[in-house]
Backbone as XML, in Angstrom:
<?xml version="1.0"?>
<chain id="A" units="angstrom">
  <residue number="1" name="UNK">
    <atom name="N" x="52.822" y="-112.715" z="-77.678"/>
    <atom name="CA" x="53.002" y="-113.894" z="-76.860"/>
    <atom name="C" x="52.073" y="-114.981" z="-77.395"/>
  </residue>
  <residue number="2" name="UNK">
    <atom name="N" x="52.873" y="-115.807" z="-77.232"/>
    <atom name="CA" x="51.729" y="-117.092" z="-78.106"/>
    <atom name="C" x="51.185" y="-118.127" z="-76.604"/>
  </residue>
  <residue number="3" name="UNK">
    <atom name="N" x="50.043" y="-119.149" z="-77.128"/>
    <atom name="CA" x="49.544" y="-119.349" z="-75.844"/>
    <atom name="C" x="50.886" y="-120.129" z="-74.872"/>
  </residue>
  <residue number="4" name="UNK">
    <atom name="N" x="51.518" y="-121.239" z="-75.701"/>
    <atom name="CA" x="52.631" y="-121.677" z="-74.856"/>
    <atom name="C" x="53.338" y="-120.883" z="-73.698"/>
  </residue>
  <residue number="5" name="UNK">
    <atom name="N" x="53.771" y="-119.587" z="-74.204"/>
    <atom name="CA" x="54.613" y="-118.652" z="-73.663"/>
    <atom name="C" x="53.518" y="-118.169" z="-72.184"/>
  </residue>
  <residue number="6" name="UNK">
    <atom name="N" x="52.401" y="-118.005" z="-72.408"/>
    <atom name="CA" x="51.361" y="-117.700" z="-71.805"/>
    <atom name="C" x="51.607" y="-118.390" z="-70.297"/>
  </residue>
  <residue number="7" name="UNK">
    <atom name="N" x="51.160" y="-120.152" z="-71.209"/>
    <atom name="CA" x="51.026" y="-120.826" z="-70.305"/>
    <atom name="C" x="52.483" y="-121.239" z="-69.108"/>
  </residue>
  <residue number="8" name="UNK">
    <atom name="N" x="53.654" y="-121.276" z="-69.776"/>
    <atom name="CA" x="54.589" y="-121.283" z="-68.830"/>
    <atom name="C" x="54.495" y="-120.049" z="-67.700"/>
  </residue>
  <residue number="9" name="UNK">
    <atom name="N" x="54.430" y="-119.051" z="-68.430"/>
    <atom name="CA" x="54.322" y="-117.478" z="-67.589"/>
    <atom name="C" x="53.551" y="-117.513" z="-65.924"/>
  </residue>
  <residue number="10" name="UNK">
    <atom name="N" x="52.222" y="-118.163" z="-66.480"/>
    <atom name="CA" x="50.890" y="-118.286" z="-65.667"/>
    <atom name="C" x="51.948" y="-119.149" z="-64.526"/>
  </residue>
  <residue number="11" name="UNK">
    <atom name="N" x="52.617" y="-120.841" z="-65.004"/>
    <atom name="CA" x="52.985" y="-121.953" z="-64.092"/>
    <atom name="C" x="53.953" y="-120.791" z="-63.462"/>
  </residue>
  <residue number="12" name="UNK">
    <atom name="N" x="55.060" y="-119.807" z="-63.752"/>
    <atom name="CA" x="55.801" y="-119.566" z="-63.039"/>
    <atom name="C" x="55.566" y="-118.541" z="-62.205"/>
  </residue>
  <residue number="13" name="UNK">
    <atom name="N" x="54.284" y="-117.521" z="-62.006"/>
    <atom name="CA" x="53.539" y="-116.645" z="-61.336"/>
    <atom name="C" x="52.653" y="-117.243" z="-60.433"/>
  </residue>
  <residue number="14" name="UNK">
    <atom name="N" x="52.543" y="-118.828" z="-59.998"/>
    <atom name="CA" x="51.954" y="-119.456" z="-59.329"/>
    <atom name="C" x="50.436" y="-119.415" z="-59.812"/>
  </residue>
  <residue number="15" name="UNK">
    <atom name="N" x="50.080" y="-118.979" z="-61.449"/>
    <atom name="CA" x="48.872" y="-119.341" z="-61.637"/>
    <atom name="C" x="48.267" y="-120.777" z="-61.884"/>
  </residue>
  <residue number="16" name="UNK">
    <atom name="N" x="47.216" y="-120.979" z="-62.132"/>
    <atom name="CA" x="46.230" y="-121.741" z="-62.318"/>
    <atom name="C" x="46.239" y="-122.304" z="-63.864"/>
  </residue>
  <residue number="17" name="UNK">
    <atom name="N" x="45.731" y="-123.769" z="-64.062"/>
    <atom name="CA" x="45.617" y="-123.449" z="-65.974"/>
    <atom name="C" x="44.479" y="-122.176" z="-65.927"/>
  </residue>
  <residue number="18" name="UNK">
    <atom name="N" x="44.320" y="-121.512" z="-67.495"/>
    <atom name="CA" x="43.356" y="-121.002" z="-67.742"/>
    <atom name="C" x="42.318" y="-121.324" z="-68.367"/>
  </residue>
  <residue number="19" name="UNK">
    <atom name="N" x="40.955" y="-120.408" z="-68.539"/>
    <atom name="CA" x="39.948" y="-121.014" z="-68.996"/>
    <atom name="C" x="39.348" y="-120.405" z="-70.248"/>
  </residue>
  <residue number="20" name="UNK">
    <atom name="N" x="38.936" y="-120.545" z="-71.459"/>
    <atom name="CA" x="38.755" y="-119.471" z="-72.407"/>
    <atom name="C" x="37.436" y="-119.002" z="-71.920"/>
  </residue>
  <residue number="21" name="UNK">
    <atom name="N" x="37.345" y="-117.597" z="-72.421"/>
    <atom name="CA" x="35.867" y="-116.326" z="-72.170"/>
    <atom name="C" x="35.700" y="-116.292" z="-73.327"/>
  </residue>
  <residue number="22" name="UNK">
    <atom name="N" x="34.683" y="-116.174" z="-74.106"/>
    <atom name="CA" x="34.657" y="-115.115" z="-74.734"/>
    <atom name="C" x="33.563" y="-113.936" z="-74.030"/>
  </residue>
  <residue number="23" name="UNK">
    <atom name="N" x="33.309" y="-112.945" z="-75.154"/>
    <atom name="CA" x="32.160" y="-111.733" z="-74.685"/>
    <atom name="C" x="31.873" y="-111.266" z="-76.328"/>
  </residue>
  <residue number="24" name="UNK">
    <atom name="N" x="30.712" y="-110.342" z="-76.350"/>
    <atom name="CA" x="29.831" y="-110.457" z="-77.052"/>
    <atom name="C" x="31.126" y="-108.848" z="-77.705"/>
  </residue>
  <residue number="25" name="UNK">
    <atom name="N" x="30.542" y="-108.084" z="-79.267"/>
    <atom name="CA" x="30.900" y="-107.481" z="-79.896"/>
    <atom name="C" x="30.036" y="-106.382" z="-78.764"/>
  </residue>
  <residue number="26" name="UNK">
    <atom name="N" x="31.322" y="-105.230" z="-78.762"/>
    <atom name="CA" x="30.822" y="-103.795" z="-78.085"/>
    <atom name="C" x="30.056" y="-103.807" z="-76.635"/>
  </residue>
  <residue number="27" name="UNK">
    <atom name="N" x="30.643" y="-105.326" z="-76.063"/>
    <atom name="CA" x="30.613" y="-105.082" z="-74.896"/>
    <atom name="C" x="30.968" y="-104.517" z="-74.073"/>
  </residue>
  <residue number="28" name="UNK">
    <atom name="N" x="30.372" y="-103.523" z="-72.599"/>
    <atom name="CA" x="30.937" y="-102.761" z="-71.553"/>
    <atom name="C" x="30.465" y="-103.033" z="-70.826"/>
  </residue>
  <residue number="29" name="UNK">
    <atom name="N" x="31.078" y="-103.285" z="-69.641"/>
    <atom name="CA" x="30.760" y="-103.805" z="-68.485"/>
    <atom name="C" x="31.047" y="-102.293" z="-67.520"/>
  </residue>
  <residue number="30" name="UNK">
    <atom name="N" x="30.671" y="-102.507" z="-66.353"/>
    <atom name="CA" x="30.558" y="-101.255" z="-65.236"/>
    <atom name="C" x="31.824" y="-101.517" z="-64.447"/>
  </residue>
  <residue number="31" name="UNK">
    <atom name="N" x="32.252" y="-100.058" z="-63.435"/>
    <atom name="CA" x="33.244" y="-100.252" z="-63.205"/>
    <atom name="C" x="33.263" y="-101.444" z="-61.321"/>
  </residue>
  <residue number="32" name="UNK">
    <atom name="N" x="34.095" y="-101.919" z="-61.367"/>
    <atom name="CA" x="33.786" y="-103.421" z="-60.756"/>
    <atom name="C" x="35.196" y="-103.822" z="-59.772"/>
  </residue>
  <residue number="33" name="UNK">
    <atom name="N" x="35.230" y="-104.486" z="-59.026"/>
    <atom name="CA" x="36.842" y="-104.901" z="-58.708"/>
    <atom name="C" x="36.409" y="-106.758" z="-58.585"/>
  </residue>
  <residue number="34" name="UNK">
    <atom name="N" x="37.503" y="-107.534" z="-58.357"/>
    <atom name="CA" x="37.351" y="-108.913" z="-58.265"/>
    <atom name="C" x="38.428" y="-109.474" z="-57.103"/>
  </residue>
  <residue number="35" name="UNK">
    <atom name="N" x="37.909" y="-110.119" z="-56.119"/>
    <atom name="CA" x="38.600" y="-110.746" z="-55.316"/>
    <atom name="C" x="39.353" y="-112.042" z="-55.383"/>
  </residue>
  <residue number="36" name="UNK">
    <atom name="N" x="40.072" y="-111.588" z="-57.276"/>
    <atom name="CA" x="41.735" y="-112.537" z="-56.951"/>
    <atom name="C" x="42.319" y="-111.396" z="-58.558"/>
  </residue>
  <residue number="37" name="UNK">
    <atom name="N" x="43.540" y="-112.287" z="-57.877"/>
    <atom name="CA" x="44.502" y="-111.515" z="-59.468"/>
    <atom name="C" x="44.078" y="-112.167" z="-60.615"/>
  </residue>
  <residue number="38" name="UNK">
    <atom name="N" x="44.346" y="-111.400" z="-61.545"/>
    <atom name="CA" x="43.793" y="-111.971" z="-63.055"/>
    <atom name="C" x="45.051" y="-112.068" z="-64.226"/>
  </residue>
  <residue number="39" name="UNK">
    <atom name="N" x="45.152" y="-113.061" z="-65.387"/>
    <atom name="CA" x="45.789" y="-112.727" z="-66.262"/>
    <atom name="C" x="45.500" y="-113.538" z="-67.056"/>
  </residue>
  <residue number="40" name="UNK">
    <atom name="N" x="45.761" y="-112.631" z="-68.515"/>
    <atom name="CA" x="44.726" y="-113.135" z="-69.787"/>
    <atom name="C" x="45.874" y="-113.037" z="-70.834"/>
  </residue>
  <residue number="41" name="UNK">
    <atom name="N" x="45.237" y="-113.546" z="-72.321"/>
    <atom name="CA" x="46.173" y="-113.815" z="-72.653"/>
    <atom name="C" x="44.452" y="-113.386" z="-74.212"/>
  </residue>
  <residue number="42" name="UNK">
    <atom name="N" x="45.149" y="-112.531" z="-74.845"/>
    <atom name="CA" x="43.998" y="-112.329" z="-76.382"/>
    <atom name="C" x="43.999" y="-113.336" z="-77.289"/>
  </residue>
  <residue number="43" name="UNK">
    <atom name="N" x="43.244" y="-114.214" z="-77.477"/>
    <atom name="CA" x="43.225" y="-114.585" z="-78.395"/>
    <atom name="C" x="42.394" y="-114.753" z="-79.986"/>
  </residue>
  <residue number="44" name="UNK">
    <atom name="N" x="41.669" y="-113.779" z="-79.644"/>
    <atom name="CA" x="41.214" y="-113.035" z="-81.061"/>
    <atom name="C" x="40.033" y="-111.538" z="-80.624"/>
  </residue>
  <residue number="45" name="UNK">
    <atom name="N" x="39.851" y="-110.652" z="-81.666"/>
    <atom name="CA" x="39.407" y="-109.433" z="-81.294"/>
    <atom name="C" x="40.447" y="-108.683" z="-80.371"/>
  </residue>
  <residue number="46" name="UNK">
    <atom name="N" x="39.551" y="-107.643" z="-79.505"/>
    <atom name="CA" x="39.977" y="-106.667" z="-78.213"/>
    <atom name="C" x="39.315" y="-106.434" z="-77.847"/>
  </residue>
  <residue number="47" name="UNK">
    <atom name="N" x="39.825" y="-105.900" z="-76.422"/>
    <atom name="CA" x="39.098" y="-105.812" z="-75.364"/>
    <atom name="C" x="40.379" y="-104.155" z="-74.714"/>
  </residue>
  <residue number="48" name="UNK">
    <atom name="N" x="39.976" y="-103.440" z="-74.020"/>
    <atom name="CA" x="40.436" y="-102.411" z="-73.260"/>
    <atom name="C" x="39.674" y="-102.388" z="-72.056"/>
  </residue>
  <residue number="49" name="UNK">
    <atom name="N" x="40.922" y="-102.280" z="-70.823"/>
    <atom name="CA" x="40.658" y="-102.367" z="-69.993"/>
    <atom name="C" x="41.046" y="-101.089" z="-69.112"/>
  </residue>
  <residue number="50" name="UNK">
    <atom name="N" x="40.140" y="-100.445" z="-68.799"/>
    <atom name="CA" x="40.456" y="-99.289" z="-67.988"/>
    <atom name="C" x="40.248" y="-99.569" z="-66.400"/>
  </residue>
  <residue number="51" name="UNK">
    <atom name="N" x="41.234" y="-98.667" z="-66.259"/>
    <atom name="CA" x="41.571" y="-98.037" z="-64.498"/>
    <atom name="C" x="41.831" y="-96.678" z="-64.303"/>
  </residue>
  <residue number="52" name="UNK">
    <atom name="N" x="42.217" y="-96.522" z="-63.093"/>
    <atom name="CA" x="42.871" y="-95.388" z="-62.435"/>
    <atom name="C" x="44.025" y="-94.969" z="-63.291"/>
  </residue>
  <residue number="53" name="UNK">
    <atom name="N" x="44.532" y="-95.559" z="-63.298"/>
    <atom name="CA" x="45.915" y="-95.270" z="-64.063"/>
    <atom name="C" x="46.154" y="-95.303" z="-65.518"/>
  </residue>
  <residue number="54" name="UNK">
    <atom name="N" x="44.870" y="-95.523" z="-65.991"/>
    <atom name="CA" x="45.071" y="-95.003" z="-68.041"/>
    <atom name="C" x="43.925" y="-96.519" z="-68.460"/>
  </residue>
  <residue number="55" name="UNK">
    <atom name="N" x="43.888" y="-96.711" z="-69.927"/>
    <atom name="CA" x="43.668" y="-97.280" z="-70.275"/>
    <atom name="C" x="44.378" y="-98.501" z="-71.390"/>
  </residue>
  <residue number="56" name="UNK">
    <atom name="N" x="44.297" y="-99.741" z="-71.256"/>
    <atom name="CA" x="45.222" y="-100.467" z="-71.523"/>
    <atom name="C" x="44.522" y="-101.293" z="-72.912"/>
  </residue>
  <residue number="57" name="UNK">
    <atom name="N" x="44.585" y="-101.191" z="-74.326"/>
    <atom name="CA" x="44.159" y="-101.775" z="-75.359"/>
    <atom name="C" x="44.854" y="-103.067" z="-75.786"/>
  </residue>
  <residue number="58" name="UNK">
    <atom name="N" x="44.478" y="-104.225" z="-75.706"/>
    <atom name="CA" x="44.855" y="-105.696" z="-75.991"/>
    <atom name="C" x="43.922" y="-105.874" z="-76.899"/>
  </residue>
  <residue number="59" name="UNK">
    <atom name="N" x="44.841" y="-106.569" z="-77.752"/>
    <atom name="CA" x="44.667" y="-107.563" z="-79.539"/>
    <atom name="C" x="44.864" y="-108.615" z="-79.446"/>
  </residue>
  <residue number="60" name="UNK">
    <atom name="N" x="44.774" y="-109.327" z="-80.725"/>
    <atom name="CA" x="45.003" y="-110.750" z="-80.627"/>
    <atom name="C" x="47.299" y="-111.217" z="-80.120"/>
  </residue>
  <residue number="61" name="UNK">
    <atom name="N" x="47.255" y="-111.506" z="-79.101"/>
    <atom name="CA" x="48.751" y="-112.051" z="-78.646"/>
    <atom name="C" x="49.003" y="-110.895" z="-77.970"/>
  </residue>
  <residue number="62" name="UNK">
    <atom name="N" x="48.486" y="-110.173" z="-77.427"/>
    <atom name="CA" x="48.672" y="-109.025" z="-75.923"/>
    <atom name="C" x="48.311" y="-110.223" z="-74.629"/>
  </residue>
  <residue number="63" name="UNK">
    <atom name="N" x="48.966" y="-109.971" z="-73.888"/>
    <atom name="CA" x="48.928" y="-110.182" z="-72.498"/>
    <atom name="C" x="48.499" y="-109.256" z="-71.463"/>
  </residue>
  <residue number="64" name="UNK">
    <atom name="N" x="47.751" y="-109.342" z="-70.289"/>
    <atom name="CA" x="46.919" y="-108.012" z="-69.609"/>
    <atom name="C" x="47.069" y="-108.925" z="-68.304"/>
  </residue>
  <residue number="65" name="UNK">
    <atom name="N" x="47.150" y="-108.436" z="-67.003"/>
    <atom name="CA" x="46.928" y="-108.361" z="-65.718"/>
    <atom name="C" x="46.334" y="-107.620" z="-64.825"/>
  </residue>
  <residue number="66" name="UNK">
    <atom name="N" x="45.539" y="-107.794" z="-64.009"/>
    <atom name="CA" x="44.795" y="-107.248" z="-63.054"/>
    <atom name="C" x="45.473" y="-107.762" z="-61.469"/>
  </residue>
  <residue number="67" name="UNK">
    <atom name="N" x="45.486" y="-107.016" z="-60.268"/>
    <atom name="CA" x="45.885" y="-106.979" z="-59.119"/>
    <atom name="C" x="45.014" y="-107.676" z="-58.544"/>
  </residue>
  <residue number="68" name="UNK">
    <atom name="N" x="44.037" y="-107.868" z="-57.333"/>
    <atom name="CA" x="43.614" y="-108.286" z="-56.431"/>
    <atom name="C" x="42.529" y="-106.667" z="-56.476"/>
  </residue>
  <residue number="69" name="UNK">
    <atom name="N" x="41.314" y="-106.848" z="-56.275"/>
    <atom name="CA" x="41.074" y="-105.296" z="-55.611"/>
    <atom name="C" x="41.125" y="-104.422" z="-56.267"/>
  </residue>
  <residue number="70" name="UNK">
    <atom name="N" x="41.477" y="-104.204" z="-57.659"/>
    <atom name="CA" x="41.722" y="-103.029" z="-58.632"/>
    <atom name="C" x="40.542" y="-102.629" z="-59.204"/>
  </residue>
  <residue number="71" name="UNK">
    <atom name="N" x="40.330" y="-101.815" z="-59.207"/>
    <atom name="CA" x="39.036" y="-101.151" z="-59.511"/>
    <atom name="C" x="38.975" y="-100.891" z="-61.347"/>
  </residue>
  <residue number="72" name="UNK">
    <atom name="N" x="38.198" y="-101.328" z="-62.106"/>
    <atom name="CA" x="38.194" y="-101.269" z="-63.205"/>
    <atom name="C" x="37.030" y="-101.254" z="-64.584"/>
  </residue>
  <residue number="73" name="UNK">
    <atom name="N" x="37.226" y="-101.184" z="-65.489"/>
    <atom name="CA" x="35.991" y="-101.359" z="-66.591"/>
    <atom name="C" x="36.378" y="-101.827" z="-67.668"/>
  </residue>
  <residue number="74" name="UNK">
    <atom name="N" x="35.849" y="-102.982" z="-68.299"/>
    <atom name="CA" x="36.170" y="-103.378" z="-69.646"/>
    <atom name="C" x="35.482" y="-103.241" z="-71.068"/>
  </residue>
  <residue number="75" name="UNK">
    <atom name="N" x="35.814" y="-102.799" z="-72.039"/>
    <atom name="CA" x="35.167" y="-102.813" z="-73.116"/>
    <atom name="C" x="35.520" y="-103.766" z="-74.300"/>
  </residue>
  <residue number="76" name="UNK">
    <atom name="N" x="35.109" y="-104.040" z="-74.936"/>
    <atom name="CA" x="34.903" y="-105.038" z="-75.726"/>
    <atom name="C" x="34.857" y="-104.085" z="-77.497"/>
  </residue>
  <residue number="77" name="UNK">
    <atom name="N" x="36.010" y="-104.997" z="-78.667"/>
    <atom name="CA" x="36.037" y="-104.223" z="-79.521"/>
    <atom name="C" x="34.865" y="-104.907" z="-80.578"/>
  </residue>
  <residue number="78" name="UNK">
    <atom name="N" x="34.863" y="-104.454" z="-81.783"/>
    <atom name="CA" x="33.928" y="-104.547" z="-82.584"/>
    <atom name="C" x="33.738" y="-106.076" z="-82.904"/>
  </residue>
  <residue number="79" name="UNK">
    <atom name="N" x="34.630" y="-106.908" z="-82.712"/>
    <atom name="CA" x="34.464" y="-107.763" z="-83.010"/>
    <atom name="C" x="34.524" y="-109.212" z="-81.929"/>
  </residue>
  <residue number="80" name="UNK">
    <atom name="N" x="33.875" y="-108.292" z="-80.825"/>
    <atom name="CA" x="33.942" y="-108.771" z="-79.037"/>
    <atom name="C" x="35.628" y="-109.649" z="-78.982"/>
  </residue>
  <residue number="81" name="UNK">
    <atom name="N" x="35.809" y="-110.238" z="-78.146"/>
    <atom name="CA" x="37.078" y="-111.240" z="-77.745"/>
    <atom name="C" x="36.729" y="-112.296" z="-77.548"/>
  </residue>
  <residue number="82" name="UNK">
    <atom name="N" x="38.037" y="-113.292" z="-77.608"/>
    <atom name="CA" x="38.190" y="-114.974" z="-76.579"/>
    <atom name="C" x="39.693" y="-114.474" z="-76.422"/>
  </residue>
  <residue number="83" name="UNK">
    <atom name="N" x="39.224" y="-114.868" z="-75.298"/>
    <atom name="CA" x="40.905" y="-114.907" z="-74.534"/>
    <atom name="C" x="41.057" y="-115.966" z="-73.445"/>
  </residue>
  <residue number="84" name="UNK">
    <atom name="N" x="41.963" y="-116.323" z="-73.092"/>
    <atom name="CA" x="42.798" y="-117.326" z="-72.040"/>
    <atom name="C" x="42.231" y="-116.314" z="-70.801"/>
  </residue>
  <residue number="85" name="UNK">
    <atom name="N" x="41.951" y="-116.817" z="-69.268"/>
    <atom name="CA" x="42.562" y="-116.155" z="-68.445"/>
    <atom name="C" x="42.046" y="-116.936" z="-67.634"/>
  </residue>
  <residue number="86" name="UNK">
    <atom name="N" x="43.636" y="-116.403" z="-66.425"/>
    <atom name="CA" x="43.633" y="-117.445" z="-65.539"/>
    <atom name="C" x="43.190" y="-116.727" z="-64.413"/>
  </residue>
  <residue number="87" name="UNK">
    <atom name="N" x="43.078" y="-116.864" z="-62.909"/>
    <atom name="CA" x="42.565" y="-116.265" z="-61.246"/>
    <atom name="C" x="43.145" y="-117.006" z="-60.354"/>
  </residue>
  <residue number="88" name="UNK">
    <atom name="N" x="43.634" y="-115.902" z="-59.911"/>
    <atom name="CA" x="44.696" y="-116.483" z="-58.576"/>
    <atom name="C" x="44.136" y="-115.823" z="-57.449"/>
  </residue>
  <residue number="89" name="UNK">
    <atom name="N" x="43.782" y="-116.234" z="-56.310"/>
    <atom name="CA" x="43.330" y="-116.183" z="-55.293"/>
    <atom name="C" x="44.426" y="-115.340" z="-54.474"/>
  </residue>
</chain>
């Protein structure tokens, strides 16, 4: 998905524009939840994002979503990330 595609996606899911992150190389964060929905968009490196339900590996042009409340942990690949992502309340 390229960012365009991204960004229509976000307008038609009632998101927000997004904002770029980056994070540092071989970052891990603890496991955490956030009070809104999330969706990102890779735009260079990876990042894996684990849950309950498996673990999900995004590259550069993967797309990833988070629920409201989802309980989770992120790691960061060798060459940390920037990615798009937007928060919907």
């Amino acid at each position: 998905m390229n960012e365009q595609e991204f960004r229509q996606h976000l307008h038609a899911q009632g998101y927000p524009d997004p904002e770029v992150l980056e994070r540092e190389a071989n970052l891990t964060n603890e496991q955490h939840t956030h009070d809104f929905s999330a969706a990102a968009l890779v735009l260079a490196g990876e990042i894996s994002v684990i849950t309950e339900t498996g673990t999900t590996t995004c590259r550069t042009g993967d797309m990833f979503a988070l629920e409201n409340g989802t309980p989770h942990h992120e790691s960061y690949g060798p060459e940390g990330a920037r990615f798009l992502l937007s928060r919907k309340a």
